[in-house]
C-alpha positions in Angstrom: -9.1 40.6 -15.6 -11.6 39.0 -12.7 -11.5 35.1 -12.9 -14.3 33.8 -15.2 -17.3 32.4 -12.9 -17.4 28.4 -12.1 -20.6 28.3 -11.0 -24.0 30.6 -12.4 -25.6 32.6 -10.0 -28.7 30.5 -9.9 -26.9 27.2 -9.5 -25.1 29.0 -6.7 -28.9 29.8 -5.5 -30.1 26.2 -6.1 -27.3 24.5 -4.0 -27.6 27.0 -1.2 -31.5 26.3 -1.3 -30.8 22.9 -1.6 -28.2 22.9 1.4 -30.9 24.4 3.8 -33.4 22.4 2.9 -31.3 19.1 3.7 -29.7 20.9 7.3 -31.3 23.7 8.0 -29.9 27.6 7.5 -27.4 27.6 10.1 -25.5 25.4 7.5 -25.6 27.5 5.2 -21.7 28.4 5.6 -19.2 29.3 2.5 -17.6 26.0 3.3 -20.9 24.2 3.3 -22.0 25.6 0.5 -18.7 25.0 -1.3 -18.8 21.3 -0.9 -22.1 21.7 -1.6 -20.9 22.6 -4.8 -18.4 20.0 -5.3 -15.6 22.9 -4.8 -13.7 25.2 -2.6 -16.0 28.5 -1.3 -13.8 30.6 -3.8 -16.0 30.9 -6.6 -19.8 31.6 -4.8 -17.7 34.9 -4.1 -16.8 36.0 -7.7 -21.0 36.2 -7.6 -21.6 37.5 -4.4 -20.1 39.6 -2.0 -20.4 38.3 0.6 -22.3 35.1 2.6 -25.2 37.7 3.7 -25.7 38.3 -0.1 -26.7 34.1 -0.5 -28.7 34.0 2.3 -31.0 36.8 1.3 -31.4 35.1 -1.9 -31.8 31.6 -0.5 -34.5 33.2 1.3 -36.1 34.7 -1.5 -36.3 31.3 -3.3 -37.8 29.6 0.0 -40.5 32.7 -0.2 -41.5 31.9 -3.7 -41.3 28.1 -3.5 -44.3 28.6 -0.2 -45.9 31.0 -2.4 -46.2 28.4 -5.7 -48.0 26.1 -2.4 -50.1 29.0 -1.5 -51.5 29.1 -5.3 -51.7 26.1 -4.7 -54.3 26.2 -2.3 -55.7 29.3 -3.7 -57.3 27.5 -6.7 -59.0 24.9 -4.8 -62.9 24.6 -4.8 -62.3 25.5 -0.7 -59.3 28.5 -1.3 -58.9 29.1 1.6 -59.0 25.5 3.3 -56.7 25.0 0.6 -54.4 27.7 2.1 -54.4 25.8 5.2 -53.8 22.7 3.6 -50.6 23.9 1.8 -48.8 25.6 4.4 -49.5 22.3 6.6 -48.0 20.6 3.6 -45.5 23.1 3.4 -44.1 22.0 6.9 -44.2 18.5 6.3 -42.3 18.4 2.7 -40.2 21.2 3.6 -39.8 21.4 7.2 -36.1 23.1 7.3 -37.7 25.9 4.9 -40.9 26.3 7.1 -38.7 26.7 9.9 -36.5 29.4 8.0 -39.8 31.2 7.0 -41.9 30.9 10.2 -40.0 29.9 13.2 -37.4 32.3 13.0 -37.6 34.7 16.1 -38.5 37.9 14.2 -36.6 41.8 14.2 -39.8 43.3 15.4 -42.2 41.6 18.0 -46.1 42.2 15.8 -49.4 42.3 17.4 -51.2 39.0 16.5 -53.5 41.0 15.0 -50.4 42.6 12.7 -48.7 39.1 12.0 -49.9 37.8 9.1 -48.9 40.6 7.1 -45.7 40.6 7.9 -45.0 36.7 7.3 -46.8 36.1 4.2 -46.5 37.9 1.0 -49.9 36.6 0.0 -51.9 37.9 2.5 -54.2 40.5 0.7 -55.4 36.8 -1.9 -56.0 34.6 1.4 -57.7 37.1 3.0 -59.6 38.1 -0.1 -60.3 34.1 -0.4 -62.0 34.2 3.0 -64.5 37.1 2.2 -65.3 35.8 -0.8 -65.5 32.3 0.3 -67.5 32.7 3.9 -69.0 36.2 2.5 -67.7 38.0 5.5 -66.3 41.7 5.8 -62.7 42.3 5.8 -63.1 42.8 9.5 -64.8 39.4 10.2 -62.6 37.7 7.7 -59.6 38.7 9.2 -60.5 37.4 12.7 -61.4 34.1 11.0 -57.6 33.9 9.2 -55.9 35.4 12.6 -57.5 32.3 14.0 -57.8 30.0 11.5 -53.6 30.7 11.2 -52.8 29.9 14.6 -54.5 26.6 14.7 -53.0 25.9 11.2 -49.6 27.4 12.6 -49.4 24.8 15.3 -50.6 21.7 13.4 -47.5 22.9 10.7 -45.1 23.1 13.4 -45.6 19.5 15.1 -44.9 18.3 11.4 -42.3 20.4 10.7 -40.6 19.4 14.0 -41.3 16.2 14.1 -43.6 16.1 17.1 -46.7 14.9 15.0 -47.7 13.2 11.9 -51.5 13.6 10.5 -52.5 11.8 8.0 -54.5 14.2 5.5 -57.9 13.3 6.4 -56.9 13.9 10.5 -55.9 17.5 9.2 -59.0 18.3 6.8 -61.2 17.2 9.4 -59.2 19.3 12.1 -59.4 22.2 9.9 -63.1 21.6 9.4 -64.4 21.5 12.7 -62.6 24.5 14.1 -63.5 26.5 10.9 -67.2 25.6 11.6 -67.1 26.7 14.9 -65.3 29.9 14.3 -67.6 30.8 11.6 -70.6 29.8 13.8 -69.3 32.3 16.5 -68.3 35.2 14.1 -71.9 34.8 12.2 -73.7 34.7 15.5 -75.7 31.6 14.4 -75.8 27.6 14.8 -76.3 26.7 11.0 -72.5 27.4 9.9 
């Protein structure tokens, strides 16, 4: 008869989340996650097979914890400044995840143009949010998120690192002014 479990699966889940968060994914080890635990690595493996089993799922749960910011953002009068909003926020409340999710060097090398599908789950609702907040094309809008993401991208990562802190009106106003700009060049007019 296999030993009865010590632990649940999701509370193995919640204190190998909880263990990257506080020092980063390389930490997450059997032995860190066993004291962790309060306990010896034994019984996270009457759940899973192996440590390659808990990190997939750790970084399941980092995937749907960004994607409850992304709603987030998504219901906003401004959806997708909203967006940009909450992955910058993302970064700065949960800059060990961020890192996990998007400063990890990546199996395939995308085009920029190909990125953003790759990294985020909700791509087709920000993108959607960008047509039907700007009233662009799918073409135009995606060239205003490729952007858009980049700029956002590198704000994220100087919080996340470290490097920067901006307060929230520095970012909406940063966000702002290079939105305007791009929108003024993809429209082709000076009114944006």
């Amino acid at each position: 008869m296999p030993p009865k479990c010590k632990f649940t699966q999701e509370e193995i889940i919640r204190a190998a989340l909880d263990l990257a968060r506080k020092e980063g994914f390389n930490a997450l080890t059997a032995r860190g996650l066993g004291a962790e635990l309060g306990s010896s690595p034994k019984p996270i493996f009457t759940i899973f097979e192996n440590m390659e089993a808990v990190q997939v799922e750790v970084k399941k749960a980092a995937k749907a914890l960004y994607a409850e910011y992304i709603q987030v953002g998504l219901h906003q009068e401004l959806a997708f400044k909203g967006v940009g909003t909450q992955y910058i926020l993302f970064a700065i409340k949960e800059p060990k995840l961020f890192q996990l999710l998007f400063m990890s060097e990546q199996p395939q090398k995308p085009s920029v143009a190909g990125i953003l599908p790759v990294i985020d789950e909700s791509y087709d609702q920000i993108l959607q949010s960008v047509q039907n907040g700007y009233g662009l094309g799918e073409k135009d809008a995606e060239n205003l998120y490729r952007h858009l993401w980049i700029y956002t991208h590198g704000i994220a990562v100087l919080c996340a690192t470290n490097m920067c802190s901006f307060t929230a009106g520095e970012i909406s106003g940063m966000m702002t002014e290079v939105c305007r700009s791009l929108l003024k060049e993809i429209k082709g007019d000076k009114t944006a």
